[in-house]
FIKOLZA-1660 file (N, C-alpha, C; in steps of 0.1 Angstrom, whole numbers, plus 5000, padded with zeros to 4 digits):
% residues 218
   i   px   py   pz ch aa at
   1 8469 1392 6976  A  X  N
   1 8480 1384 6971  A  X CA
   1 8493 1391 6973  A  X  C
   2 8500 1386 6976  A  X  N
   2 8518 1387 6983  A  X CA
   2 8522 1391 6969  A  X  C
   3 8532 1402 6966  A  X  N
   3 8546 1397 6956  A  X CA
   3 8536 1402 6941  A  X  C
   4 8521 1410 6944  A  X  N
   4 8519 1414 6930  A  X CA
   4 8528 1422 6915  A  X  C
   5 8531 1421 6909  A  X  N
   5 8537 1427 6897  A  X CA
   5 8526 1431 6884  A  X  C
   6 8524 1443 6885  A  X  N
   6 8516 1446 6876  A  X CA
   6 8521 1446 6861  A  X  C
   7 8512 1447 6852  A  X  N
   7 8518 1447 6837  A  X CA
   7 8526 1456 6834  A  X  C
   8 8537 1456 6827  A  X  N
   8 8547 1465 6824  A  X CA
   8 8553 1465 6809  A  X  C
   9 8550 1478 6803  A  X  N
   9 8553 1474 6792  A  X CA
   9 8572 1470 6786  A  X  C
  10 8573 1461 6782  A  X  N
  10 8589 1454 6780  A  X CA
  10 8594 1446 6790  A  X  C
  11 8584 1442 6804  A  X  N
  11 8590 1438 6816  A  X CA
  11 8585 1421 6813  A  X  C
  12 8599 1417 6812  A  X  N
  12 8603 1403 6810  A  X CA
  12 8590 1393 6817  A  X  C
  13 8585 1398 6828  A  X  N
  13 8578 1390 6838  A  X CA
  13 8565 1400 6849  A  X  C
  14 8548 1397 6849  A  X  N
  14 8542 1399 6853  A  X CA
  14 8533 1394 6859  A  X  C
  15 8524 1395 6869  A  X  N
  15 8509 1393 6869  A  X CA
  15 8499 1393 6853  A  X  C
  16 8502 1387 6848  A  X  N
  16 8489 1385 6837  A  X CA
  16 8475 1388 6837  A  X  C
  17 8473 1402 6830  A  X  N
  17 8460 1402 6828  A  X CA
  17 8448 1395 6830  A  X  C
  18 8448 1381 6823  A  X  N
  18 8442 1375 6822  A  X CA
  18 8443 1368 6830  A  X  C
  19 8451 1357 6832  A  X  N
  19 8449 1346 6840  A  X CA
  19 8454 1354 6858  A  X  C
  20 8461 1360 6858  A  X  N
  20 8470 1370 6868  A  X CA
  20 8473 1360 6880  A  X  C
  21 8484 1351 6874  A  X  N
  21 8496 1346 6877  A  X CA
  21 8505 1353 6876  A  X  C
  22 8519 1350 6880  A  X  N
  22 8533 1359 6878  A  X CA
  22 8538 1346 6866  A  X  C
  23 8540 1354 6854  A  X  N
  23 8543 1345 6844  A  X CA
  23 8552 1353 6836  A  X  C
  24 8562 1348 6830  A  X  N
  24 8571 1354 6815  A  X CA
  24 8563 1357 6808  A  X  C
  25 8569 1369 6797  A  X  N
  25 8558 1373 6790  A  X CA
  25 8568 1373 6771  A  X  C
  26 8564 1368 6764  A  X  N
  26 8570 1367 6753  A  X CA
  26 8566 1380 6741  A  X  C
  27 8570 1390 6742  A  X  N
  27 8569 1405 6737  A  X CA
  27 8572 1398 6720  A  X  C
  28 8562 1406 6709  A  X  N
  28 8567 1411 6698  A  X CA
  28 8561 1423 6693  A  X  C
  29 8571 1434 6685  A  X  N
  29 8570 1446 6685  A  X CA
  29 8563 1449 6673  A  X  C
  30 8561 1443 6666  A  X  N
  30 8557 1451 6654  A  X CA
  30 8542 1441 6644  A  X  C
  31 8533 1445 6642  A  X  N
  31 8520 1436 6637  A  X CA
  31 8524 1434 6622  A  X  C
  32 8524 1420 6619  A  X  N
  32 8523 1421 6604  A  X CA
  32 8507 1416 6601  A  X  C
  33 8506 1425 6591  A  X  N
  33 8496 1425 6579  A  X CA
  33 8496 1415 6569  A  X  C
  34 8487 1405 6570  A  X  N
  34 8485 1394 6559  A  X CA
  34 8475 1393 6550  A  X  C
  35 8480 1389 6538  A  X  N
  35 8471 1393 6526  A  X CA
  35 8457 1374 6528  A  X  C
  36 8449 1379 6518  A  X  N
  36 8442 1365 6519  A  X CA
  36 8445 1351 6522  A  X  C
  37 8459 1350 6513  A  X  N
  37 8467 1338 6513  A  X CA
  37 8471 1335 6526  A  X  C
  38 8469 1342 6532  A  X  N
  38 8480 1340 6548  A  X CA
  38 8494 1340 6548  A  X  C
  39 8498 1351 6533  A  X  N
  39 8506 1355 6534  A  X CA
  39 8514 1371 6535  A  X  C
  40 8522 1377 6542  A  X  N
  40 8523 1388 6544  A  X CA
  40 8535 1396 6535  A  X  C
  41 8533 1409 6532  A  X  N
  41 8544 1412 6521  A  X CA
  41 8557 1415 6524  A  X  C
  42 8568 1418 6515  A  X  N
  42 8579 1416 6518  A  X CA
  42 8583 1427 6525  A  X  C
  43 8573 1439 6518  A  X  N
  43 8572 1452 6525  A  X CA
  43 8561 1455 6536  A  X  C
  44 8563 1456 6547  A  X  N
  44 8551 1455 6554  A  X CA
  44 8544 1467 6552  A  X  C
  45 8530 1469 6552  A  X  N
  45 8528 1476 6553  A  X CA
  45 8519 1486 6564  A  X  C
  46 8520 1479 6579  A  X  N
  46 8511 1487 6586  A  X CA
  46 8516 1504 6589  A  X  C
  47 8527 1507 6583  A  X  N
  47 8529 1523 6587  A  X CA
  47 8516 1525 6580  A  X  C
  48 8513 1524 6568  A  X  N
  48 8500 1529 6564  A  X CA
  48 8490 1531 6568  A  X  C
  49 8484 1519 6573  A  X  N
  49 8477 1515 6574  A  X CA
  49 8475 1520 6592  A  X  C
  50 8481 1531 6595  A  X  N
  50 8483 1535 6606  A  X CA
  50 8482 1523 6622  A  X  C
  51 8489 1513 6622  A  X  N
  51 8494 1506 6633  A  X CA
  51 8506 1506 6642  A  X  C
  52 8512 1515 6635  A  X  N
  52 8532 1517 6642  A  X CA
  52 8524 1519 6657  A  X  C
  53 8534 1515 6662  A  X  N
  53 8535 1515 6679  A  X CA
  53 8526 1504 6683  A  X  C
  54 8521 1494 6677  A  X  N
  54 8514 1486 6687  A  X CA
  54 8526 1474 6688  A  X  C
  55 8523 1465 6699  A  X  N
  55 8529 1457 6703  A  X CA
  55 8522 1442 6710  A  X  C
  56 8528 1433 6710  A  X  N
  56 8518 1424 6718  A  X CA
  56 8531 1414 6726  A  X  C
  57 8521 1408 6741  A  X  N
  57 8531 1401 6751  A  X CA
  57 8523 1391 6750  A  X  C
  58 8525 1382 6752  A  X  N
  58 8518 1365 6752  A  X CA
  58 8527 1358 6765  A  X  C
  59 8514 1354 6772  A  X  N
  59 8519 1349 6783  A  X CA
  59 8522 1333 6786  A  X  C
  60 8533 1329 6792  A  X  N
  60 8534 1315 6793  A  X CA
  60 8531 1305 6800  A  X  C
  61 8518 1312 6809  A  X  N
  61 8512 1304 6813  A  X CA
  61 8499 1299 6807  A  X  C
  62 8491 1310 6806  A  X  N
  62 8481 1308 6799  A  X CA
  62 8474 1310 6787  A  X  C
  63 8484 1314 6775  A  X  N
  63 8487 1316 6764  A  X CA
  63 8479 1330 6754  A  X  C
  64 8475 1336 6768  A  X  N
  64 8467 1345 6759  A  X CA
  64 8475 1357 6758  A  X  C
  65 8469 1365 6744  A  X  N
  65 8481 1378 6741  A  X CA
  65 8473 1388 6747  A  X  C
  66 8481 1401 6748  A  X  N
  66 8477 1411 6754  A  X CA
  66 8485 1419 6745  A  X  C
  67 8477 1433 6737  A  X  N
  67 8478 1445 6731  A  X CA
  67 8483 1455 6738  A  X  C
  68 8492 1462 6731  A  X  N
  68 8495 1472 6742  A  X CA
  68 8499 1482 6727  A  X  C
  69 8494 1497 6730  A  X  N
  69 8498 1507 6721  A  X CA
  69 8510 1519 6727  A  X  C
  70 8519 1526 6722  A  X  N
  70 8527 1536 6728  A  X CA
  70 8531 1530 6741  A  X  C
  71 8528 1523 6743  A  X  N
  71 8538 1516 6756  A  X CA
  71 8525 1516 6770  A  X  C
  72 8515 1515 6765  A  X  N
  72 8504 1515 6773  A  X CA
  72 8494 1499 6770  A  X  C
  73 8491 1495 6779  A  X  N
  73 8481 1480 6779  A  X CA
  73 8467 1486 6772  A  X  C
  74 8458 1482 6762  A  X  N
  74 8453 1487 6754  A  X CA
  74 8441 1476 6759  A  X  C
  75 8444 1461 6760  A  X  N
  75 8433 1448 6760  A  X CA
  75 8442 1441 6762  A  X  C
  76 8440 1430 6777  A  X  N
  76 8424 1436 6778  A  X CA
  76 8423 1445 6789  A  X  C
  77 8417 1454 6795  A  X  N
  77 8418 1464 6805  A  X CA
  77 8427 1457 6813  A  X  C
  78 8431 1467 6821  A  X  N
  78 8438 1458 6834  A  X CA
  78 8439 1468 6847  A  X  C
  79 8435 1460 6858  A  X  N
  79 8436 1471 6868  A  X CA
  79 8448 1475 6874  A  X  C
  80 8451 1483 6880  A  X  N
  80 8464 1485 6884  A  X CA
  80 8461 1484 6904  A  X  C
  81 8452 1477 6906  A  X  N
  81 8454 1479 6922  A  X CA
  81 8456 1463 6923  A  X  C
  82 8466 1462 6937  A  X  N
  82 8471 1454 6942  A  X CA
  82 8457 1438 6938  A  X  C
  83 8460 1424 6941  A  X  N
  83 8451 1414 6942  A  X CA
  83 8446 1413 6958  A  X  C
  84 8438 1413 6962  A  X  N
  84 8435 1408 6976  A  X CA
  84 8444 1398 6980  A  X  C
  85 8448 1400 6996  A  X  N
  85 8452 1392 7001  A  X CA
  85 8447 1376 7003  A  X  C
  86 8455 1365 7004  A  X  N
  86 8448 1351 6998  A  X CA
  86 8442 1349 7013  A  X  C
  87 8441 1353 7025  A  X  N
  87 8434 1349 7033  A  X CA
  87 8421 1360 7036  A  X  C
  88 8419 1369 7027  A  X  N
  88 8410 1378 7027  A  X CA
  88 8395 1365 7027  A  X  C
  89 8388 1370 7036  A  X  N
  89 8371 1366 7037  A  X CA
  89 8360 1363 7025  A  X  C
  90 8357 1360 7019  A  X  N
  90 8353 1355 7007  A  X CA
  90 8340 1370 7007  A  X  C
  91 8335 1370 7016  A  X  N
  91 8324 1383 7016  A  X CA
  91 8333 1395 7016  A  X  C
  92 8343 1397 7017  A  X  N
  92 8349 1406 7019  A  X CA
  92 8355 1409 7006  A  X  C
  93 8362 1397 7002  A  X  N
  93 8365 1395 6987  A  X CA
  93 8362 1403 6977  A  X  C
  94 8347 1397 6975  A  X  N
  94 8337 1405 6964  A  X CA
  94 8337 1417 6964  A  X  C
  95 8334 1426 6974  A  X  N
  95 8333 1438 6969  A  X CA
  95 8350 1444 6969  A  X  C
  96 8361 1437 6976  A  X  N
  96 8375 1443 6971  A  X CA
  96 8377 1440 6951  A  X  C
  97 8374 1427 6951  A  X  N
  97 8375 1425 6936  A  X CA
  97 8360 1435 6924  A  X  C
  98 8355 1438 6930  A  X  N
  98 8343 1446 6926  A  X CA
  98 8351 1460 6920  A  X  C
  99 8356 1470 6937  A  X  N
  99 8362 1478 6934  A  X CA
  99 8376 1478 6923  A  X  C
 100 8384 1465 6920  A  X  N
 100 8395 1468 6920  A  X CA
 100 8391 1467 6903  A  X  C
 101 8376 1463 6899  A  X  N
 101 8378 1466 6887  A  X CA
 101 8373 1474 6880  A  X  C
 102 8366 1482 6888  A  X  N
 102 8363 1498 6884  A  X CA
 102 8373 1510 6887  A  X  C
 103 8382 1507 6896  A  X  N
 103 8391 1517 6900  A  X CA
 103 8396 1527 6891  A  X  C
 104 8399 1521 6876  A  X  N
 104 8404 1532 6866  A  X CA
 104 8396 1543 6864  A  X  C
 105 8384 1535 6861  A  X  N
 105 8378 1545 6856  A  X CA
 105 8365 1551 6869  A  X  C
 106 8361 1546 6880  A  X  N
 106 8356 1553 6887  A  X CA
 106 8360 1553 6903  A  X  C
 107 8371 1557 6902  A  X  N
 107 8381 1561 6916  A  X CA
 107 8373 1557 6932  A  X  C
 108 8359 1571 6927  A  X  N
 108 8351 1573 6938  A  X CA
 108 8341 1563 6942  A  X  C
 109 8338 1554 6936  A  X  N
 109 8333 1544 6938  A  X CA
 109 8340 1528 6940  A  X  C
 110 8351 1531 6934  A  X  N
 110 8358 1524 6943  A  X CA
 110 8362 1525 6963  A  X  C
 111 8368 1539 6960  A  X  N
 111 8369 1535 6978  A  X CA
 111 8356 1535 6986  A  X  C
 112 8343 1540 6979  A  X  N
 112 8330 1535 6985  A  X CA
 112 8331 1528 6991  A  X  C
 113 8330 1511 6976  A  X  N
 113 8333 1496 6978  A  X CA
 113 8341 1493 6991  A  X  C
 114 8349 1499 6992  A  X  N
 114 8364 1494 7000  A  X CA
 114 8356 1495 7013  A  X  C
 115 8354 1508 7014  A  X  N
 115 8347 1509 7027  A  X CA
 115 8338 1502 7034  A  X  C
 116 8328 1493 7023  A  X  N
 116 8318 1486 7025  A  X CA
 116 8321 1469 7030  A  X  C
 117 8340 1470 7025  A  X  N
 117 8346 1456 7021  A  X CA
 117 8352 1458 7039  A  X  C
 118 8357 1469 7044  A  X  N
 118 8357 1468 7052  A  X CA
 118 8348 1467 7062  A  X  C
 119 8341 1473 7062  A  X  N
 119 8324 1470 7074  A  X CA
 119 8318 1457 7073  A  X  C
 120 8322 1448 7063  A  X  N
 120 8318 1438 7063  A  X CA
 120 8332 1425 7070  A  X  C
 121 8344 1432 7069  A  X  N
 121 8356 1427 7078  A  X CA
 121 8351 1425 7090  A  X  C
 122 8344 1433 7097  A  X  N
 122 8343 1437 7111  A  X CA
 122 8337 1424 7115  A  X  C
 123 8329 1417 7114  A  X  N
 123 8322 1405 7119  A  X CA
 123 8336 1393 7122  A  X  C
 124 8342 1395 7111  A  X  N
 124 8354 1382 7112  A  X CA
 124 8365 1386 7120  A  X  C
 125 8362 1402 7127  A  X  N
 125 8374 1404 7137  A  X CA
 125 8368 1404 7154  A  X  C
 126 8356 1399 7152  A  X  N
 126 8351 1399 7165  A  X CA
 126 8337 1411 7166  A  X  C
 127 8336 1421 7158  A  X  N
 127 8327 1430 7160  A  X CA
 127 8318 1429 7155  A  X  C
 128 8310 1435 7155  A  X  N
 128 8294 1438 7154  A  X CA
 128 8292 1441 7135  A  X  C
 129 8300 1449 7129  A  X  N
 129 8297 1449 7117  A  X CA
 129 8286 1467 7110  A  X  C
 130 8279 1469 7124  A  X  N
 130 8268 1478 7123  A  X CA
 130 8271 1487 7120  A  X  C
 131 8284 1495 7130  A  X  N
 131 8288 1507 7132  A  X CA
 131 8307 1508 7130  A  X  C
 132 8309 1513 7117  A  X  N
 132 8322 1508 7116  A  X CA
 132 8330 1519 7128  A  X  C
 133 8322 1533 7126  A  X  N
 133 8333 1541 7135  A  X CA
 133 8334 1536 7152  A  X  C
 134 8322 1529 7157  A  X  N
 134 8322 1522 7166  A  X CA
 134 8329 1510 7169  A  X  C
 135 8329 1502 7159  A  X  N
 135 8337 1486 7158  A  X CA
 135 8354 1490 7159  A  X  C
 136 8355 1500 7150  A  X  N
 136 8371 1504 7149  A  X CA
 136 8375 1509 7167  A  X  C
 137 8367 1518 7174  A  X  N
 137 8365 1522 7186  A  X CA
 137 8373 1505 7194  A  X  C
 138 8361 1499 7194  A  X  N
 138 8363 1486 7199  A  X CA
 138 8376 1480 7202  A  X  C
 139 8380 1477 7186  A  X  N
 139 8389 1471 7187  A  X CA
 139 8405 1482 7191  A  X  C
 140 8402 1496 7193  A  X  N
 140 8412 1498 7197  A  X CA
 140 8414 1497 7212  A  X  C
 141 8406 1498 7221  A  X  N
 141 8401 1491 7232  A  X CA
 141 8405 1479 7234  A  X  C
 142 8407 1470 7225  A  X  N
 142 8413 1455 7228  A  X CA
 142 8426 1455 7227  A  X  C
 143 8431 1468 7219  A  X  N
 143 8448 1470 7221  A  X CA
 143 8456 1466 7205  A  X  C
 144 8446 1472 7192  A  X  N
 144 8453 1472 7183  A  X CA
 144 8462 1482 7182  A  X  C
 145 8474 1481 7172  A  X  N
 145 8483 1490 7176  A  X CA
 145 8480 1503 7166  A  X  C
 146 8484 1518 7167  A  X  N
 146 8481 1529 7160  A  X CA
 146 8480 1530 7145  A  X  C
 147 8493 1522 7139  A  X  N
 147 8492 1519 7127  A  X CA
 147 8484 1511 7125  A  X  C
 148 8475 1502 7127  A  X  N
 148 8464 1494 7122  A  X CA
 148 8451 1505 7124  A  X  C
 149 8451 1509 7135  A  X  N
 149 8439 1522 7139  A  X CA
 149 8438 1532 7128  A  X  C
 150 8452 1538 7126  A  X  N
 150 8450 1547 7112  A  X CA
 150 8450 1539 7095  A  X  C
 151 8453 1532 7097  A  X  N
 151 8449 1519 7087  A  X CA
 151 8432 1521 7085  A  X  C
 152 8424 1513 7092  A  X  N
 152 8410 1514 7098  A  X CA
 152 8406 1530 7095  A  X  C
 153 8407 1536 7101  A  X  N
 153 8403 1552 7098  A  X CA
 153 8407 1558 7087  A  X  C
 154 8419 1553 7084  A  X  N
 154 8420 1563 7066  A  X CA
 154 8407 1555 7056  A  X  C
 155 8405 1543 7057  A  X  N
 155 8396 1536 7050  A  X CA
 155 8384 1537 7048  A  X  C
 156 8377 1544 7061  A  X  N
 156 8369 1549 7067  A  X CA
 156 8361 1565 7063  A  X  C
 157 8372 1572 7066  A  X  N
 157 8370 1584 7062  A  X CA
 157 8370 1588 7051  A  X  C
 158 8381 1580 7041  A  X  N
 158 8381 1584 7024  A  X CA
 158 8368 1577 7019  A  X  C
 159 8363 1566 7027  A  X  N
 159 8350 1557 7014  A  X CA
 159 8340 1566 7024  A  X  C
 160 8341 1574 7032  A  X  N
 160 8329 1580 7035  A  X CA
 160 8326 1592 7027  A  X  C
 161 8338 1597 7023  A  X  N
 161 8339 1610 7014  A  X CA
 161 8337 1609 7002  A  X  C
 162 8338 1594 7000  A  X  N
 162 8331 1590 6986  A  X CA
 162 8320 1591 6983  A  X  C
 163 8309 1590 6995  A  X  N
 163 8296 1584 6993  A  X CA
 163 8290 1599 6995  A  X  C
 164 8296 1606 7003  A  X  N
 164 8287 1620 7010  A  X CA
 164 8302 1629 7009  A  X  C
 165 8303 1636 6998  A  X  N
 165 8317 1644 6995  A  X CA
 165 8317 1655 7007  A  X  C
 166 8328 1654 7015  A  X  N
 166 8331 1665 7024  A  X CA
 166 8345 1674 7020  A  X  C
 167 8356 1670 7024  A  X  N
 167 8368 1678 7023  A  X CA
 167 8375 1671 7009  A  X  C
 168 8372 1662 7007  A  X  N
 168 8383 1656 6998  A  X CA
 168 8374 1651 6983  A  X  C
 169 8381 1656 6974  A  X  N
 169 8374 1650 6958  A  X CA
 169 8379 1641 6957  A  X  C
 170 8374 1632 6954  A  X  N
 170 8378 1615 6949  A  X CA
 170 8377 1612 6936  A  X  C
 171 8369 1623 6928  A  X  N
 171 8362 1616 6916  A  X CA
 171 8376 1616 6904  A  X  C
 172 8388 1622 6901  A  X  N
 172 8396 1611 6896  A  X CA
 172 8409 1606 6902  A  X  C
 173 8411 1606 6917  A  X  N
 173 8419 1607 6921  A  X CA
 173 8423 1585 6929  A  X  C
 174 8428 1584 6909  A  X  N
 174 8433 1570 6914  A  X CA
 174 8442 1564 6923  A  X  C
 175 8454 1572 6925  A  X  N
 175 8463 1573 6936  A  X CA
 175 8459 1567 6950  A  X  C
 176 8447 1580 6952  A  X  N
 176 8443 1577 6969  A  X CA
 176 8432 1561 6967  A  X  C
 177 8427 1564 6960  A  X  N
 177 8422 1548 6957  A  X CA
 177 8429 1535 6960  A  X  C
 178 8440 1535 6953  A  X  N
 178 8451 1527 6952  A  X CA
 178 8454 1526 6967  A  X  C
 179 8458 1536 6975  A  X  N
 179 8463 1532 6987  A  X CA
 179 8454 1526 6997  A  X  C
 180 8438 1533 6994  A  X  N
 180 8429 1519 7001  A  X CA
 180 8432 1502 7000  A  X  C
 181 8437 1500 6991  A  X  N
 181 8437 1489 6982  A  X CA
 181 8446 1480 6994  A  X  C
 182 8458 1490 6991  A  X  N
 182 8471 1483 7001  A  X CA
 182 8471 1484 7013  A  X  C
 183 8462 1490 7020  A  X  N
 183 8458 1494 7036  A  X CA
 183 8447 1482 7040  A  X  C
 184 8435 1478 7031  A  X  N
 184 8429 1470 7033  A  X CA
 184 8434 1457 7035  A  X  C
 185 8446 1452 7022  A  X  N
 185 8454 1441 7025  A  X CA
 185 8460 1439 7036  A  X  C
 186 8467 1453 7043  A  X  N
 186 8475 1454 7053  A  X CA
 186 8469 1449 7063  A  X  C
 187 8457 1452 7068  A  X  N
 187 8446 1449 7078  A  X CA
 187 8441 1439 7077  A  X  C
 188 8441 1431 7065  A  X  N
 188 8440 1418 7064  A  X CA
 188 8450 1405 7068  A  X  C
 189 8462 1413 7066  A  X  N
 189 8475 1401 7067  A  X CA
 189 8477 1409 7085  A  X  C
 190 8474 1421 7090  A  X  N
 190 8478 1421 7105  A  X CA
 190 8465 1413 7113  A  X  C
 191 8458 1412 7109  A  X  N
 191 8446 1411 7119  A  X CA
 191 8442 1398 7115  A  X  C
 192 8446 1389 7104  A  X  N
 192 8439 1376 7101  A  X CA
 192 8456 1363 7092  A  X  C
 193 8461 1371 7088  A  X  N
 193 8470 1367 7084  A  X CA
 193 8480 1365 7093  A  X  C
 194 8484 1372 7099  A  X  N
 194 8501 1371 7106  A  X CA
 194 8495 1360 7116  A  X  C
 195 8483 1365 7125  A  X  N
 195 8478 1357 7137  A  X CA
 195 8474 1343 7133  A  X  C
 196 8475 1338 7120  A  X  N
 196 8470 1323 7118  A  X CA
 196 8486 1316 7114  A  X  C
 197 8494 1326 7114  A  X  N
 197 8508 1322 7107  A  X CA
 197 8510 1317 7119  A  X  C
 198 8512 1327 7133  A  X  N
 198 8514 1323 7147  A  X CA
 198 8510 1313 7153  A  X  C
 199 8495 1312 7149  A  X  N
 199 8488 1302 7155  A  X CA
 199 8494 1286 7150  A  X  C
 200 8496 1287 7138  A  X  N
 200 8500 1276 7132  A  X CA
 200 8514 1265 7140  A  X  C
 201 8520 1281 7138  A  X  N
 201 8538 1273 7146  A  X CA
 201 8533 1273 7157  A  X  C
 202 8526 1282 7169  A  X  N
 202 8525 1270 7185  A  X CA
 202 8519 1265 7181  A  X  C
 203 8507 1254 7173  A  X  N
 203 8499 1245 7173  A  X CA
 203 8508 1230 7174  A  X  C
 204 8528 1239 7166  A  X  N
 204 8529 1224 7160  A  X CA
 204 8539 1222 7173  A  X  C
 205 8538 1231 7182  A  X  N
 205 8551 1226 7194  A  X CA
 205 8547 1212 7203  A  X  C
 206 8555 1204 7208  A  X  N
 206 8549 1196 7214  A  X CA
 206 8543 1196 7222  A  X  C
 207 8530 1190 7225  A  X  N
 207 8521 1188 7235  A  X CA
 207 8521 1190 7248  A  X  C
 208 8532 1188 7256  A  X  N
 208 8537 1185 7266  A  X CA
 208 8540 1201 7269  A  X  C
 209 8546 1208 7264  A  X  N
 209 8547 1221 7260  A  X CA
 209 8539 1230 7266  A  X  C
 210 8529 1231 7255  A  X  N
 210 8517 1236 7250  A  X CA
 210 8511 1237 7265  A  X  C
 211 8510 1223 7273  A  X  N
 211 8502 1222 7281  A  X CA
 211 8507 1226 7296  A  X  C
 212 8526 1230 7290  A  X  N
 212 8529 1235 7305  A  X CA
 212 8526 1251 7300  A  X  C
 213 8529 1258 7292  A  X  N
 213 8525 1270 7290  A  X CA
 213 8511 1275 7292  A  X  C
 214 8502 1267 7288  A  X  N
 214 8486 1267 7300  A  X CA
 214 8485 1268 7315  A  X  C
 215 8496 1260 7324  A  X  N
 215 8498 1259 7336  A  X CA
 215 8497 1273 7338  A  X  C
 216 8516 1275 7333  A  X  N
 216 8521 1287 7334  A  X CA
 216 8508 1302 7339  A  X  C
 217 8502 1305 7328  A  X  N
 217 8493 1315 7324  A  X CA
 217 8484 1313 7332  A  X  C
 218 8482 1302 7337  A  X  N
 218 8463 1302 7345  A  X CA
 218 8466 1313 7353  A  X  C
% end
């Protein structure tokens, strides 16, 4: 998804936890404490009751609140990697949304996932699927450009180092996780996105067109 905004603590406007729309977020800073009555005292008293620093945002779209302590999102978890792109492959999907919700807490198994999310890309770009270091081969052969190639290869080599640890530790290193995340989208909106945007506007030129530009090329 285009234009993500992750949760921020005090930030007027977000991706929502929950529903993860980009919605207003209505912040209050301080919990009061209510006695049986459902009513609260004149003196509050959560310093005691050790609460200071919690805070809560309530979203306006879908009205649910979200806890946040010292200026950190507390509940409900939330991931911090980007949303898949909206024309991302539905098989491909799954295991991006798979990884992106273990990413906090297990880095290395996330870019596994990724790598798997990609080898399963490969079918919907014309390849085989079987052999990713081969498929990537392929298609540089059909004339993808370098930056998509190292796109493909960084994805490649870090979820490989995931699965069979060679040069690089992955096990808490959410960072390089994270940039799978936005490499995989990248590869998604160059290779499937931009080319349907294209496709779209000459589909709508007129006919007559269309069909001398066929001439043309034969």
């Amino acid at each position: 998804m285009k234009g993500y905004v992750g949760p921020e603590f005090k930030k007027d406007a977000f991706n929502c936890p929950y529903c993860e729309v980009y919605a207003h977020q209505k912040w209050r800073y301080r919990l009061m404490i209510f006695n049986s009555n459902g009513e609260h005292p004149a003196d509050p008293i959560y310093d005691q009751l050790g609460v200071r620093g919690w805070s809560t945002s309530k979203c306006d779209h879908c009205g649910e609140i979200s806890f946040w302590h010292d200026e950190q999102l507390i509940y409900p978890k939330s991931s911090i990697a980007p949303l898949p792109n909206d024309d991302m492959p539905n098989d491909v999907k799954e295991d991006y949304i798979e990884a992106r919700n273990i990413v906090n807490d297990s880095p290395r198994g996330a870019c596994a996932l990724l790598r798997l999310a990609l080898q399963k890309l490969m079918p919907h770009l014309g390849e085989s699927g079987k052999n990713l270091n081969e498929d990537i081969g392929n298609l540089v052969k059909k004339g993808i450009s370098s930056e998509v190639q190292k796109a493909f290869d960084s994805v490649r080599v870090i979820g490989n180092n995931a699965v069979h640890p060679g040069e690089l530790d992955l096990k808490d290193d959410v960072q390089t996780a994270i940039s799978l995340f936005r490499l995989i989208n990248y590869i998604v909106d160059n290779q499937i996105s931009s080319k349907k945007e294209i496709d779209g506007i000459f589909e709508g030129l007129p006919q007559i067109n269309i069909e001398a530009i066929k001439r043309r090329d034969k």
